[in-house]
C-alpha positions in Angstrom: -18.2 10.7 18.2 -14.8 8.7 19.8 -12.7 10.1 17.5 -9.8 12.6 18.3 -10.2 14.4 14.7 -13.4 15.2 15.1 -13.1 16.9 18.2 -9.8 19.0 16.6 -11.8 19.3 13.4 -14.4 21.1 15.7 -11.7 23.5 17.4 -9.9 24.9 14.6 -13.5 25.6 13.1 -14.6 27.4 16.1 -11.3 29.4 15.3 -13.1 30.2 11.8 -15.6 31.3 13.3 -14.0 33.4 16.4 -11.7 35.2 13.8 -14.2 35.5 10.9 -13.6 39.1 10.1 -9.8 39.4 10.8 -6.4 37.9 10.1 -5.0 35.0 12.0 -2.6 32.4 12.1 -3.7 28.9 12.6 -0.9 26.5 14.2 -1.9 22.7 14.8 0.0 19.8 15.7 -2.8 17.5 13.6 -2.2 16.6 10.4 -5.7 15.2 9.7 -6.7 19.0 10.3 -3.8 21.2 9.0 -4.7 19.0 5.6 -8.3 19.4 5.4 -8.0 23.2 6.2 -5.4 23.7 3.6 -7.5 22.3 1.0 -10.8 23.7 1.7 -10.8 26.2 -0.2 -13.5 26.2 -2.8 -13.6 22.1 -2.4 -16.2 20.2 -3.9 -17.3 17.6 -1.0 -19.0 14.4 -1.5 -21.1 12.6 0.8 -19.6 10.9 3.8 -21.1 8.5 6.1 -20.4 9.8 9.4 -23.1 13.1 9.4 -20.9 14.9 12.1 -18.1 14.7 10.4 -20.0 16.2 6.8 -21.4 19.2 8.8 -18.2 20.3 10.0 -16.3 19.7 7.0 -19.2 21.3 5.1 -19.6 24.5 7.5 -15.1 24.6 7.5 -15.4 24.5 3.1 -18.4 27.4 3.6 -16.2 29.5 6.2 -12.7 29.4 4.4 -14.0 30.0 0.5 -16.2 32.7 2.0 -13.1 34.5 4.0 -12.0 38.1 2.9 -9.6 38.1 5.5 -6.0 36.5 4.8 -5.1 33.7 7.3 -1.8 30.8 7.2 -2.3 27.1 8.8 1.3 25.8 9.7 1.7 22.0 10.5 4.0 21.2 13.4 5.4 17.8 15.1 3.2 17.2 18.7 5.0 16.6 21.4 9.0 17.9 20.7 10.9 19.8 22.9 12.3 21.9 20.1 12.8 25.5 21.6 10.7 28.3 20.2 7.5 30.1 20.0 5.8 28.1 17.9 6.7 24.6 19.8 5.6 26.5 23.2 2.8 27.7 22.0 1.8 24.0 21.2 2.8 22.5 24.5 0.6 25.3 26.1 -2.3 24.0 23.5 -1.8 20.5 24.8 -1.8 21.4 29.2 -4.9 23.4 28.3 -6.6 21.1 26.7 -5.5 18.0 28.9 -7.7 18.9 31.9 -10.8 18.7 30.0 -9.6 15.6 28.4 -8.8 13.8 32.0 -11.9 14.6 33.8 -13.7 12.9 36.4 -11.6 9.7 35.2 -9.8 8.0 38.4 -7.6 5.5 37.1 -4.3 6.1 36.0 -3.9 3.7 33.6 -7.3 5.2 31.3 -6.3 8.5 31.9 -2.9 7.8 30.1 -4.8 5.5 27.2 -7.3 8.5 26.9 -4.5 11.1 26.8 -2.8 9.3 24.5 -5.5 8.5 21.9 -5.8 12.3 21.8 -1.8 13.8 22.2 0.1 10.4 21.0 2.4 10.9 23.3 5.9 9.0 23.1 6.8 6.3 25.9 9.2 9.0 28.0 6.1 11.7 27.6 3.9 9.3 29.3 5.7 7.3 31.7 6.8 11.2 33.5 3.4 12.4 33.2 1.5 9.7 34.8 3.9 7.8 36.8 3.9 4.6 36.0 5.9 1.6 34.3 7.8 1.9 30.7 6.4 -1.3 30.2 2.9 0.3 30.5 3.3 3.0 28.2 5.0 0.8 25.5 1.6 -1.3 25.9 -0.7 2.1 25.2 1.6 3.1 22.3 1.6 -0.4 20.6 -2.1 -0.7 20.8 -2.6 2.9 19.4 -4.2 2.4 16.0 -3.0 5.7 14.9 0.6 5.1 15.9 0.8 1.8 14.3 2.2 0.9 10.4 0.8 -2.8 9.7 -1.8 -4.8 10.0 -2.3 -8.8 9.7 -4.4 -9.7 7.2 -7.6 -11.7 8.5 -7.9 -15.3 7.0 -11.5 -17.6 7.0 -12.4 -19.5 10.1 -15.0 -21.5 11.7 -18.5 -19.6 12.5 -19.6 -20.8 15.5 -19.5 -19.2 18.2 -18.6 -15.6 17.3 -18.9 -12.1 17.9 -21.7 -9.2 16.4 -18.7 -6.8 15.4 -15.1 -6.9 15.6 -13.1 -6.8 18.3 -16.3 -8.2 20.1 -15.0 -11.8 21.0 -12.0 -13.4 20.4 -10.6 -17.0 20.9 -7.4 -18.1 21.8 -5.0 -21.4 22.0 -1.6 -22.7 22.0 -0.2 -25.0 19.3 2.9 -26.9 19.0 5.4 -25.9 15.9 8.3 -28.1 16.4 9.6 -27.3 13.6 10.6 -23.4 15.4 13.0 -24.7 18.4 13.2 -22.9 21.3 10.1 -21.1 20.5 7.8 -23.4 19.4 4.5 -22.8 21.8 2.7 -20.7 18.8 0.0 -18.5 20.4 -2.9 -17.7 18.1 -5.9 -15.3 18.7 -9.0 -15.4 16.4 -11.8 -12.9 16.0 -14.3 -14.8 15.7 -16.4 -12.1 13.7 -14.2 -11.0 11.2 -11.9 -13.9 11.3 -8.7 -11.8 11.7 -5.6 -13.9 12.8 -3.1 -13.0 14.8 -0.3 -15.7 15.9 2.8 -15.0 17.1 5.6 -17.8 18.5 7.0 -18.0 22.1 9.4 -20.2 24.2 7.0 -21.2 26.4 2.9 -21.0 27.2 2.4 -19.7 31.1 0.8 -16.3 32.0 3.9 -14.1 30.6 4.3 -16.0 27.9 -0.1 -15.1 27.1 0.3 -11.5 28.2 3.1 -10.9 25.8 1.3 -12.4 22.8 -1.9 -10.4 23.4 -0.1 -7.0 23.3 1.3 -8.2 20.2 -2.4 -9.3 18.9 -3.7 -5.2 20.3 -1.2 -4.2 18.4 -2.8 -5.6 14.8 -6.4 -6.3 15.5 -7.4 -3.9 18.5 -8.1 -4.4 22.1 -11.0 -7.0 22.2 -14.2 -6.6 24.7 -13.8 -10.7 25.4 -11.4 -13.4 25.1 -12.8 -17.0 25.5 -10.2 -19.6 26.0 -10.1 -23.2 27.6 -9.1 -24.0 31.1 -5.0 -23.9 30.7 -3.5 -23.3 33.7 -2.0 -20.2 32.1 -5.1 -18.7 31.3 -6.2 -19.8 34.9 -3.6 -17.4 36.7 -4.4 -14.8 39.1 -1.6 -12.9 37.0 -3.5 -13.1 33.3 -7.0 -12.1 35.0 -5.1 -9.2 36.6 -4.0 -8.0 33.0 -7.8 -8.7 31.6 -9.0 -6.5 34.6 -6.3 -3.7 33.7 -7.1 -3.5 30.1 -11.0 -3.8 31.0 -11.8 -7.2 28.9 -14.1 -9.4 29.8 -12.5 -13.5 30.6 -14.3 -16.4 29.5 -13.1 -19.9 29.5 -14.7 -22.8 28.4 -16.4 -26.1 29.8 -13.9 -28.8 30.6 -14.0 -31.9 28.5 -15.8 -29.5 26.1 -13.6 -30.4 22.6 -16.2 -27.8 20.4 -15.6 -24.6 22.8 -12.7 -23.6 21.0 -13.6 -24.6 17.2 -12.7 -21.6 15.6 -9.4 -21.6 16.7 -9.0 -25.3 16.5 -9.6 -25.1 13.1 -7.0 -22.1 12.9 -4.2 -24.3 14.1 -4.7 -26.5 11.0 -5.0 -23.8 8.5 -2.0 -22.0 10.1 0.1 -25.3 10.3 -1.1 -25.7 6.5 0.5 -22.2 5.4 4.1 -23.0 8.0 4.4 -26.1 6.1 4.1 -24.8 2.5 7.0 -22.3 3.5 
């Protein structure tokens, strides 16, 4: 179903199941599960959407209130290195479970976006168990929407073109904010289906200057299947299409000399200079 919860959700009812007629002890490092199995017992549930999720819930409600056996759930941090038991138990959990999660999957880098989608690993976790940059993992962990805190609220735009869902097709431009100094090249990424803004101001408007703006813009508004943009040298580079390819998003740019390619975000720069200005 893509979702991490569901698959736990699924695992600690199989443990319902397993230990039906005895005592146990149920340890999880989820909090989405430790708090649905806590208040299960004798729940009313109302309809959900997703019909996975209501069966399991459902059959976890039926199991529990049914019980005659006496069982605990205990809620612990993932990923500590707090001696004990209880924390070794859970590191065990998570080496079991990470073969199964890392299967048949070749690349390093969505192996460790995979893994960490599921364990939320912190950036030292990652960068010693696959290897690679801290820069990398800080990426992974800033585009996590489970281990983020905010989120930008979206703000009306043009309608042509644009994506069938969000996080389907996204436009981006540079404008000029004199006004900021230093760091006046203001980057600004549009989703051109829900009309979700992120912007976020730079010193300058080359390759690194992009790349560091779009894992701001994962950060708040996800990681986009396309990004159409005009024919900058920036968005040009050998360096940017490198990071497109890494992250698996599709480039576009537009036709030269082509003034309505970009309208959406065109007419973002004027709403956003609108807001700066009424500061």
């Amino acid at each position: 179903e893509g979702s991490p919860q569901i698959a736990e959700l699924a695992a600690v009812l199989r443990a319902f199941e397993k230990f039906k007629n005895e005592p146990f002890n149920l340890v999880t490092d989820s909090a989405y599960v430790a708090g649905i199995a806590m208040r299960a017992e004798h729940a009313f549930l109302k309809e959900v959407s997703n019909p996975k999720l209501y069966q399991l819930i459902s059959t976890l409600i039926h199991l529990i209130s049914h019980r005659k056996q006496p069982y605990y759930i205990m809620h612990v941090k993932s990923h500590t290195d707090l001696p004990g038991p209880i924390a070794k138990g859970n590191r065990r959990a998570d080496a079991l479970a990470m073969p199964a999660e890392t299967a048949n999957i070749p690349d390093i880098f969505a192996q460790a976006k995979l893994s960490h989608a599921f364990f939320h690993q912190n950036i030292p976790a990652l960068v010693r168990m696959f290897k690679f940059s801290k820069g990398q993992a800080k990426a992974i962990i800033a585009t996590c929407p489970n281990c983020q805190n905010y989120q930008i609220p979206s703000m009306g735009t043009g309608v042509n073109p644009r994506g069938l869902d969000s996080c389907q097709l996204w436009q981006t431009d540079v404008t000029h904010f004199p006004s900021f100094g230093r760091s006046k090249y203001v980057h600004v990424s549009v989703d051109t289906f829900s009309g979700a803004v992120f912007a976020s101001a730079h010193a300058g408007e080359n390759a690194v200057h992009t790349i560091k703006h779009f894992l701001l813009a994962f950060t708040s508004l996800g990681v986009p299947e396309e990004i159409k943009m005009d024919n900058g040298p920036a968005y040009t580079s050998r360096k940017l299409e490198d990071f497109f390819n890494q992250w698996g998003i599709k480039h576009k740019t537009g036709i030269p000399g082509n003034p309505t390619g970009q309208s959406i975000v065109e007419r973002t720069h004027q709403t956003l200079k609108r807001v700066l200005n009424q500061q």
